[in-house]
C-alpha positions in Angstrom: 15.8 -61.8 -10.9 12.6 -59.8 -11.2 13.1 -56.0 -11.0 10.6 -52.8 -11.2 12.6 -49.8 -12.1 10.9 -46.3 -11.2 12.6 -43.5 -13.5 11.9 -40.0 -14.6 11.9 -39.9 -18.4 14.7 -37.4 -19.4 17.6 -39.3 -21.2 19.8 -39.4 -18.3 17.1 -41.7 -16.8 16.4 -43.9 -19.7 19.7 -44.3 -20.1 20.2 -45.5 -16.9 17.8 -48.2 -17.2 19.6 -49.6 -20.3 22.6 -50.4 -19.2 20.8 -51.9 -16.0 18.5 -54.0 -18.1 22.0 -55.8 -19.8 22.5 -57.7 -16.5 18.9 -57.1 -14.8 16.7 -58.6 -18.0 13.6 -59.3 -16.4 11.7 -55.8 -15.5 9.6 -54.0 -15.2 9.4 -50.0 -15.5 7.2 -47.1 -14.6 8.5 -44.2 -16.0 7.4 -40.6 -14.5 6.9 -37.9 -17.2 8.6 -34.7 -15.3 6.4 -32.2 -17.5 7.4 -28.8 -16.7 5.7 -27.0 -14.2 4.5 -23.2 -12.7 7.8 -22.4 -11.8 10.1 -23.9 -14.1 8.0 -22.0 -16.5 8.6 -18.7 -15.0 12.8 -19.7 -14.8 13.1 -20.4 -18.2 12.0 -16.6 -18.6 15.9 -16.1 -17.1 18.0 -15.9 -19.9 21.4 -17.8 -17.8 18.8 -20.2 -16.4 17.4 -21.0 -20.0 21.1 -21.5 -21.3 21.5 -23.6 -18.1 19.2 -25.7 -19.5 19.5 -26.1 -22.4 23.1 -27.1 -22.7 22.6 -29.9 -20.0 19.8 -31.3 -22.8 22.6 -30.8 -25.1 25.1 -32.6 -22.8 22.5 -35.5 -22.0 22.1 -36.2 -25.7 26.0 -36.3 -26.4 26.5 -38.8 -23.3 23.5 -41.0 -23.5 23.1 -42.0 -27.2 19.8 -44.2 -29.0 18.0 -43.5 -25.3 14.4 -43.2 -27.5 15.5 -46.2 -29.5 15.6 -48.4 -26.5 12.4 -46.8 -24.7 10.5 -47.4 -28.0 12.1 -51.0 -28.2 10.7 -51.7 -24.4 6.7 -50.5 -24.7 5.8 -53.4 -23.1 7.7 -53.3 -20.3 6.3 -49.2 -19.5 3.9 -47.8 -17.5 3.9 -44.2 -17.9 2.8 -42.2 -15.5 2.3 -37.8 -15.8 3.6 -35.9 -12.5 1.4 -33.0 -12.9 -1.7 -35.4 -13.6 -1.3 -37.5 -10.4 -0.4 -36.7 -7.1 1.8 -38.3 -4.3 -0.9 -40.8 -2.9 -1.4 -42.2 -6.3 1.7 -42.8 -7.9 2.3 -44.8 -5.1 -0.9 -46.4 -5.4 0.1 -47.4 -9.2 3.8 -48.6 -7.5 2.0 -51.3 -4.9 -0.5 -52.4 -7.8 2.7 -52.9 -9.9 4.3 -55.0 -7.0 1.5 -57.1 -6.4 1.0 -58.1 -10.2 4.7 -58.6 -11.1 5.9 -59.8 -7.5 9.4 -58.3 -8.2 12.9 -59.4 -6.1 14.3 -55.9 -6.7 13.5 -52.1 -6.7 15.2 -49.2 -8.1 14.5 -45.7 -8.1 16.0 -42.6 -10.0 14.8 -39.6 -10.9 11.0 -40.3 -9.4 8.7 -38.6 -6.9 9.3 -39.8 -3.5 8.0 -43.7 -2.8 6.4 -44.2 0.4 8.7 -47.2 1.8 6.0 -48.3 4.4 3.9 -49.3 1.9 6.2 -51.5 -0.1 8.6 -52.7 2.4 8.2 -56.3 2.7 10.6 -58.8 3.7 11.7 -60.4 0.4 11.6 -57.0 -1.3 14.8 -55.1 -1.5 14.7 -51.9 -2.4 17.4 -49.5 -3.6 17.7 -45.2 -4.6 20.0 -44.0 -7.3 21.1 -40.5 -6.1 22.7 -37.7 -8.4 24.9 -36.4 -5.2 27.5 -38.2 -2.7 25.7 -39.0 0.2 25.9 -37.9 3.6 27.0 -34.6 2.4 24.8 -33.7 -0.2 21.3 -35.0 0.5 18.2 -33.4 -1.6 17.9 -32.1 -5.0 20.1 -30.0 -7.3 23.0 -32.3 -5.6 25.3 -32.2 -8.5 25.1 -28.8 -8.8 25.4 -27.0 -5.4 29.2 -28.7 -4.9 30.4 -26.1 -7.6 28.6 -23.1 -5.6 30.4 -24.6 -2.2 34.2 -24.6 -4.3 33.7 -28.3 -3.8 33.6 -29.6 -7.9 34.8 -32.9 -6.9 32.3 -33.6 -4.4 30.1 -34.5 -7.6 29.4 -37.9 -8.0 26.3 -40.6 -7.7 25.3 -42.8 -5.4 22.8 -46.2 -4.8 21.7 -46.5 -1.2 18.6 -48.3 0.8 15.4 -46.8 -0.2 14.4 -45.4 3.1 11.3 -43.5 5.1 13.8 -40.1 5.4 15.1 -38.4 1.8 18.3 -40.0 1.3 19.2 -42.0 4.2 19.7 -45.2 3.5 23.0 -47.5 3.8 25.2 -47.0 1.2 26.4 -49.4 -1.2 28.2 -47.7 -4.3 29.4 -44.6 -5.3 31.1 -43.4 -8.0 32.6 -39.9 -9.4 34.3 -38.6 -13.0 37.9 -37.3 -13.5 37.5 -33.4 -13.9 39.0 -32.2 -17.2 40.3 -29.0 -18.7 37.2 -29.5 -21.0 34.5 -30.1 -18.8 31.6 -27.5 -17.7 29.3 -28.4 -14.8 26.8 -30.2 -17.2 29.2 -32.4 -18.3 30.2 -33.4 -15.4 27.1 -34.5 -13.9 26.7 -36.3 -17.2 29.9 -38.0 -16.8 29.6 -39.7 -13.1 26.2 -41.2 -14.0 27.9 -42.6 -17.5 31.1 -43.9 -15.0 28.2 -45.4 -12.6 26.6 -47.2 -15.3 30.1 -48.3 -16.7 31.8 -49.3 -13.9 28.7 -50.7 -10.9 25.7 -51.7 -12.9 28.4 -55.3 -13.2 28.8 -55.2 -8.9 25.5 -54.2 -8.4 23.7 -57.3 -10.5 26.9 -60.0 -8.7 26.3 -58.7 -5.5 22.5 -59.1 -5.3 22.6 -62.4 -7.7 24.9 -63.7 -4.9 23.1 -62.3 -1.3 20.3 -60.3 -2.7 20.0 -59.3 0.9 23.0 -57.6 1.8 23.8 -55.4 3.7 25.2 -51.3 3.2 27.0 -49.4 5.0 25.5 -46.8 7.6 26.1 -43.0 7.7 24.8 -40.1 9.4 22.8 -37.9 8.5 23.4 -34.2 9.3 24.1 -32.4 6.5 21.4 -30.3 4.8 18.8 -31.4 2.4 18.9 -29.3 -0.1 15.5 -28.5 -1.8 14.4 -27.0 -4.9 13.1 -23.4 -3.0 17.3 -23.0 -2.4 18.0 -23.0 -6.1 18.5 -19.2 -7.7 19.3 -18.4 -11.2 22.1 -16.3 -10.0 23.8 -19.3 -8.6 24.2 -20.5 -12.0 27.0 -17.9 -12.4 28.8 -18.4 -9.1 28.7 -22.3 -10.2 30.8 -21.9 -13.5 32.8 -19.2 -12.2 34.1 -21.6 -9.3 34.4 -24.4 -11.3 36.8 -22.7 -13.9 38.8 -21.7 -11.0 38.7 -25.2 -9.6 40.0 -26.7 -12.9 43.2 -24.2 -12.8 43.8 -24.5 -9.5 42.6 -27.7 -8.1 41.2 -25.6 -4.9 40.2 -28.5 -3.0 42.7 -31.2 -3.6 41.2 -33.3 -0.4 40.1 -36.5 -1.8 36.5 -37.7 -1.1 36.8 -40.8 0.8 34.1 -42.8 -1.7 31.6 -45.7 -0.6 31.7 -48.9 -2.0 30.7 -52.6 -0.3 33.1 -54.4 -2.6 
């Protein structure tokens, strides 16, 4: 089975693409350096924000071990591509030349810009989203990281869905989530349910699509916010940990997340 992966390059994403390429052998991969910007320039001036940071680097490098190794090991499988150095019309330009050379089965996103479906939707092609959130609620960006500001810490989780026209829409096919433990902070949590993800679907994911690599997910709706990257606030950083420590003591929301999964 032929497969393009379309990642960010931050170890989180890399790793991803590791334990995908165990059962998915055959890619391709166009990896989007996320080079910091304007603003993320003028947050890192906050000193919570910058500690915010930097121990979710520290987190990422604990969880998702000999990530440069492997990216290193796979140069001729990358395209690299810079976000600040192209804009939305040509990365997606790059993605359809990509298509047409390799002539891929199977598409999966994570951590990218956002792919104009109508230009790469074609009948044989299926093509899927890996989202850092549970969908419907928690559409958008910052989406493992807003549940703790809500006092909802185990709405954290990840989930793959139908890569579709409207920001994370698509029909569901696996989620999956972490245990929360007396020794966790909100970084390593998130760090956690992608780690559990790769563990425990990356398996279903590769039998399900090796068997009916058209099948079908399952259909949601979608009115809950997106949540976008204007909404984020250093002071929220605070609130975030605060309610998270309180979570862990007192289990606030003990209402189990009913989670999706085809199989």
């Amino acid at each position: 089975m032929k497969v393009i992966f379309i990642t960010g390059n931050h170890t989180r994403h890399i790793y991803l693409v590791k334990q995908f390429s165990k059962y998915f052998r055959n890619f391709r991969w166009i990896v989007e350096k996320r080079e910091i910007n304007i603003n993320h320039q003028k947050l890192k001036k906050n000193k919570i924000y910058f500690k915010h940071i930097n121990d979710f680097k520290k987190q990422e490098n604990y969880f998702f071990q000999n990530c440069k190794k492997f990216l290193k090991q796979k140069k001729k499988n990358l395209v690299f591509v810079t976000r600040n150095k192209t804009n939305l019309s040509s990365f997606n330009k790059l993605i359809v030349q990509e298509i047409e050379q390799y002539k891929p089965q199977v598409i999966f996103s994570y951590g990218c810009r956002k792919i104009d479906v109508s230009l790469i939707r074609k009948n044989e092609l299926r093509c899927f989203n890996i989202h850092g959130g549970l969908l419907p609620k928690y559409r958008g960006v910052n989406t493992n990281f807003w549940p703790h500001v809500n006092n909802e810490s185990n709405l954290v989780g990840i989930t793959m869905h139908d890569l579709s026209d409207k920001i994370d829409s698509g029909n569901i096919f696996f989620q999956e989530s972490a245990e929360i433990e007396k020794k966790d902070t909100i970084n390593s949590l998130s760090c956690k349910v992608i780690k559990n993800f790769c563990d425990k679907k990356i398996n279903k994911i590769y039998n399900l699509l090796s068997k009916k690599i058209h099948s079908k997910g399952i259909k949601f709706k979608t009115s809950h916010k997106v949540w976008k990257k204007k909404d984020f606030h250093p002071k929220y950083i605070k609130i975030a940990i605060k309610n998270f420590e309180k979570f862990k003591i007192n289990k606030i929301n003990k209402k189990k997340y009913k989670y999706i999964n085809i199989l």
